[in-house]
N, C-alpha and C positions, 0 to 999 in steps of 0.2 A: 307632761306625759303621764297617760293614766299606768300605774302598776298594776292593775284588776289583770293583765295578762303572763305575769312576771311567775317563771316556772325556771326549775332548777336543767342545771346542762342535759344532765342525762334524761330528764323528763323529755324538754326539746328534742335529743335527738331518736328518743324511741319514740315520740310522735310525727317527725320528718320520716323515719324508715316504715311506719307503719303505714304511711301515707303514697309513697310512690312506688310504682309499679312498674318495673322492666320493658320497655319500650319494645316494638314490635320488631319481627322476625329477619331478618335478609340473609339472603345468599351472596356469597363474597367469594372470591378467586383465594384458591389457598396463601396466594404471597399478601394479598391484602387483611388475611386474617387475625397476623400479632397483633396478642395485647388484646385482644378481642375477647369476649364472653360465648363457649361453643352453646350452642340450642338444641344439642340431641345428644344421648350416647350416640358414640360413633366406633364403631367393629371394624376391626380390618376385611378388605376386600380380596388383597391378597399377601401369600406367604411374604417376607422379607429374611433372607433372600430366596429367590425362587429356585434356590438348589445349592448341595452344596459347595461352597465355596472356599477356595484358598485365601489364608490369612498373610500369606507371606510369600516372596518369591522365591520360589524354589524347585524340590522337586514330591510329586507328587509315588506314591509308595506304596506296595502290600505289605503290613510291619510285621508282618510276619518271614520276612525275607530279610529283614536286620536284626532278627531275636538276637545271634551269634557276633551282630559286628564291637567291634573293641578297636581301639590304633593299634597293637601288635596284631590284631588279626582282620581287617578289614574285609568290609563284603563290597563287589563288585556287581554293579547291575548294568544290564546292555541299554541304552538310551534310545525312547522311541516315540520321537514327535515332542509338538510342544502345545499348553495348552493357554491360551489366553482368552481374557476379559469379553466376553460376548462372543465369543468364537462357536464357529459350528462344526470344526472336525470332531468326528466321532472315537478319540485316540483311545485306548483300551490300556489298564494298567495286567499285566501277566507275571504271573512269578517269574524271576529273573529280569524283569524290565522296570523300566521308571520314564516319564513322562518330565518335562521340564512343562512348571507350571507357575503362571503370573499372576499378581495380587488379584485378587479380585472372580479369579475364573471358576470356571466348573470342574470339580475335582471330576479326573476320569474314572468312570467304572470300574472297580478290580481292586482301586485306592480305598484305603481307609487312613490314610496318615501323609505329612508332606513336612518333608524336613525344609529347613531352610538354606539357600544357598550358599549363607557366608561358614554352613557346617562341613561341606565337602569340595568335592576335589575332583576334576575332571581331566581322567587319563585316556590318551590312546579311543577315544568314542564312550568312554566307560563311567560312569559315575560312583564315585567311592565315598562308602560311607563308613563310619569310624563310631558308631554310636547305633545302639537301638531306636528306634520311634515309637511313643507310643499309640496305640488306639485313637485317632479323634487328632493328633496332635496339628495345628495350627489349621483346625478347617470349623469354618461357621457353618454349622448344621442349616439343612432348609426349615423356615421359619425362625432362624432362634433368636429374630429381633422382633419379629411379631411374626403370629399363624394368622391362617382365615378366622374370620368367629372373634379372635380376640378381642375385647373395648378396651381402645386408645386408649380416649378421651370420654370421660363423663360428662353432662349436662350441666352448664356451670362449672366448667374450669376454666381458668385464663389459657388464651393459646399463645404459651411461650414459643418463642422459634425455636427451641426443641421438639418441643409437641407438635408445631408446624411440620420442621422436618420429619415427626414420624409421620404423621398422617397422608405426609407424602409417597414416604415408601408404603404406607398400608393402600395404596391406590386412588386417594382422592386429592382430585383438583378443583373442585370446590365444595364450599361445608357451610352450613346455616350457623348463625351469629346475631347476637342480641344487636339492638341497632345502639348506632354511638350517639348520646343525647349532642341536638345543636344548642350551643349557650349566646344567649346575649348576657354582656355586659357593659353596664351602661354609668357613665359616672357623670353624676349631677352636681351642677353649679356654675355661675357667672363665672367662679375663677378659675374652673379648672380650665386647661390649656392642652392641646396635643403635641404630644413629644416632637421638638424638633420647629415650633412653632417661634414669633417670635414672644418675648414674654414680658409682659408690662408689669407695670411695680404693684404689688398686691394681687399677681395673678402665678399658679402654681401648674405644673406638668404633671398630666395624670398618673403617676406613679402607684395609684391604686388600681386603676383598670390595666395598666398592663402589668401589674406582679399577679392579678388574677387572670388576667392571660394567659401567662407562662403559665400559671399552672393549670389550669385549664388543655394547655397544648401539650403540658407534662403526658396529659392520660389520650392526648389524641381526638381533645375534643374539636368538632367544629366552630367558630365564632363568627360572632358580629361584633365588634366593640363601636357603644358610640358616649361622642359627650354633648350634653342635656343642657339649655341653660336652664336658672331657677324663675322658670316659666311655668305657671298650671297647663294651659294645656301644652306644651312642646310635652313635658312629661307625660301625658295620659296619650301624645302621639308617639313617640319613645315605647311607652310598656304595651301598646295596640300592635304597634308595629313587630315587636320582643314576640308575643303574643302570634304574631302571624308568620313570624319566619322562623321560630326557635322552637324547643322544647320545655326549656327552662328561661328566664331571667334572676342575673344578678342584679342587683343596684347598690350604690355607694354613695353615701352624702343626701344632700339633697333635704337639709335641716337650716331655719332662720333661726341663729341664736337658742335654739331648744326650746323658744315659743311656737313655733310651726314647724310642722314635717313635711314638705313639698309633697314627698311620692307617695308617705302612706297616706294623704288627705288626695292626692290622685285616686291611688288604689282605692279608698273610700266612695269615690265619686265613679269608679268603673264597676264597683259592685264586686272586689274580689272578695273572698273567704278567707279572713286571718284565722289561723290557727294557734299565732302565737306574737307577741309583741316586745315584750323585752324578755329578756333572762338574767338569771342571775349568776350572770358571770364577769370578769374584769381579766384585760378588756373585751369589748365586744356587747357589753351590755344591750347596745338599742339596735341586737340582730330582731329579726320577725318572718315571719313565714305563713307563706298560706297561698294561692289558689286563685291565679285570673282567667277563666275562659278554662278553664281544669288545667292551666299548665303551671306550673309550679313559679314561686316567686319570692329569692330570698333577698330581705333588703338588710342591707348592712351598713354600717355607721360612716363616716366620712373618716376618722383619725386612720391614719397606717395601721398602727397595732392593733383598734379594734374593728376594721376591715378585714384583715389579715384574720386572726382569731374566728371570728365570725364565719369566715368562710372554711377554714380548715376543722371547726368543731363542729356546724350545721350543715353548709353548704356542700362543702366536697361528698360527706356520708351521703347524702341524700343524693347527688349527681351521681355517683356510684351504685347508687339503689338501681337508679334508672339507668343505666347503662348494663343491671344485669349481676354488676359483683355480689358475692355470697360476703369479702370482706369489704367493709367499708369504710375503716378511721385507719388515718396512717401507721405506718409500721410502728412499734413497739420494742424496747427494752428497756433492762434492768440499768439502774445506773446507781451511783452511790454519792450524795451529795458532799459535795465540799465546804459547804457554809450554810450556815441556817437558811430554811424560808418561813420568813415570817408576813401570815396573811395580814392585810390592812381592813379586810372586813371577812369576820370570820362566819357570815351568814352567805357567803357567795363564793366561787369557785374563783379561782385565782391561778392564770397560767404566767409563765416566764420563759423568757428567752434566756438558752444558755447553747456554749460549746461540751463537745462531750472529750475526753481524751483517756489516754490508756495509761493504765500505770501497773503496780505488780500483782495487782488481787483479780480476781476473777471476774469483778467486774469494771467498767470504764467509771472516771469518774465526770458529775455534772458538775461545771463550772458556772455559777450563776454571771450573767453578765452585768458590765456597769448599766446602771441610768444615766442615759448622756443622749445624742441623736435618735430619734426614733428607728428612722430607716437605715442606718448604718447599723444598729443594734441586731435589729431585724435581717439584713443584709451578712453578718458574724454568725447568727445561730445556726446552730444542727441541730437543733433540739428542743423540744417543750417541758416541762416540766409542771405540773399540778397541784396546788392547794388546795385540798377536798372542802367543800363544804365541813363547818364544824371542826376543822383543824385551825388553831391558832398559830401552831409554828413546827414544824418539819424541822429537827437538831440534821447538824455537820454529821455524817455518817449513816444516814440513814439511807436507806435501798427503797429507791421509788419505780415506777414504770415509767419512762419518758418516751414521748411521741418525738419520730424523726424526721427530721426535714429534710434530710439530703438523699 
């Protein structure tokens, strides 16, 4: 394999973001929008709530008619009507009177205040009250969760189902949304098997197309998963077909011995655009990228770990490109190592599986994990951790940024 393409992590992945471009426009029903990327500022349509409203159940009040109340001196108010949730009488708050009034409703005219029930005492038709109210007390002003005019949501935020639920009360039921990239993922070779198949000796269960699945379905993506045997053309019918029904293709595997590369001497022979061929990173080393038919195309190694790597330092930022995110690499924090790392080649970027845990300082600490099963290793982490280029060894105690998995 030629090195003439071999560029460092952060290089690949500011040339995968510069390269793709946010996929086109749609309209979507507000419940189908979590998780989604919004396409417009979005302005309320109208008040929330559209008048105002009691917080509590109780009684609604002119507070100025309990300036005086005290328990040794109690103010008595005559009881008149009651006022509920979407209701339409028209009940009038008057000096000397009070309104019985339920969660949710329209404080009557005349009110400026609504004590709560479990504060008084109801004699004889009369409602007694032992205490002043003040100004405003338990009532949500009209608008004070959003006005007309106000923006929600800005262009490029994620629509968490909080934001969902506002934009609900701000009046819309449906909202334009970046479209969700379709993936194929495709895992090549005689031996790979589909889960649940039966399994002959020297033959393995794709474990790599469906952990890139799941995470794929993590963000809500669409799929195709298929497996390729190490055939030229089945593979160039594979990335045509990727090619016709997807946005993207992954691929995984699909190497003889490290003498021949199936899919990128496909790729070669369908006339894609590499961008990029190896990197210098461990593992994940023989990821690459580039362009069949302009739809994007990341091929990645056969082993778990640099599969895995591969797709979480190139692939994901870039499918996140294209679905619209402003962020694109996994969540981030501080952690504080508990044992050296020491790189084994300190010309290349070196990640690690570890657990993260808590303990009595401010921050968690990273627990490096053993070397032993690949996929049970992988299957234990919460966490990445980084060997920079030009770092030889990262001392027990030092404060790194770790990428999370969970």
């Amino acid at each position: 394999m030629s090195n003439r393409f071999l560029i460092g992590v952060e290089g690949a992945l500011q040339l995968v973001l510069a390269q793709m471009r946010p996929l086109a426009v749609q309209a979507v029903a507000l419940a189908d929008a979590v998780d989604r990327i919004a396409a417009d500022d979005l302005r309320a349509r109208v008040d929330a709530p559209s008048v105002d409203a009691s917080l509590r159940d109780g009684y609604a009040v002119f507070s100025c008619d309990l300036g005086a109340a005290e328990p040794e001196h109690p103010v008595r108010l005559r009881l008149d009507g009651l006022a509920a949730a979407g209701g339409t009488r028209k009940d009038e708050v008057v000096p000397g009177s009070t309104v019985r009034i339920l969660t949710g409703a329209k404080v009557p005219g005349g009110a400026d205040a609504v004590v709560a029930e479990e504060e008084i005492a109801v004699e004889d038709g009369q409602v007694v009250f032992t205490a002043p109210a003040g100004t405003g007390a338990w009532i949500l002003a009209k608008g004070a969760e959003v006005a007309v005019g106000d923006r929600v949501v800005q262009a490029g935020d994620v629509l968490s189902p909080a934001r969902v639920g506002l934009l609900a009360a701000a009046g819309y039921r449906r909202v334009r949304v970046i479209g969700r990239p379709v993936v194929t993922v495709a895992a090549i070779g005689d031996e790979v098997v589909a889960p649940g198949e039966p399994l002959a000796e020297g033959h393995l269960y794709a474990s790599n197309m469906v952990s890139l699945c799941a995470w794929c379905r993590r963000y809500g993506w669409p799929l195709q998963a298929v497996i390729v045997r190490d055939e030229p053309k089945a593979i160039e019918r594979a990335l045509l077909d990727g090619v016709k029904r997807s946005d993207a293709i992954i691929t995984s595997g699909g190497a003889w011995s490290g003498d021949r590369d199936l899919v990128a001497d496909a790729l070669e022979r369908l006339g894609w655009r590499q961008l990029f061929r190896t990197i210098r990173m461990a593992p994940g080393k023989g990821t690459a990228f580039g362009f069949l038919q302009e739809k994007p195309v990341f091929m990645l190694p056969g082993g778990p770990p640099a599969a895995l790597i591969g797709f979480l330092q190139i692939a994901l930022p870039g499918l996140l490109r294209l679905g619209g995110f402003k962020e694109t690499g996994l969540p981030r924090a501080e952690a504080r190592l508990s044992s050296d790392l020491i790189a084994r080649n300190r010309e290349w970027t070196q990640f690690v599986f570890g657990r993260l845990r808590a303990d009595d300082s401010a921050y968690p600490i990273f627990d490096l994990l053993p070397r032993g099963s690949r996929l049970a290793t992988m299957a234990q982490a919460d966490a990445l951790a980084a060997i920079p280029e030009d770092v030889v060894k990262l001392p027990a105690g030092s404060l790194v940024h770790v990428q999370l998995l969970n």
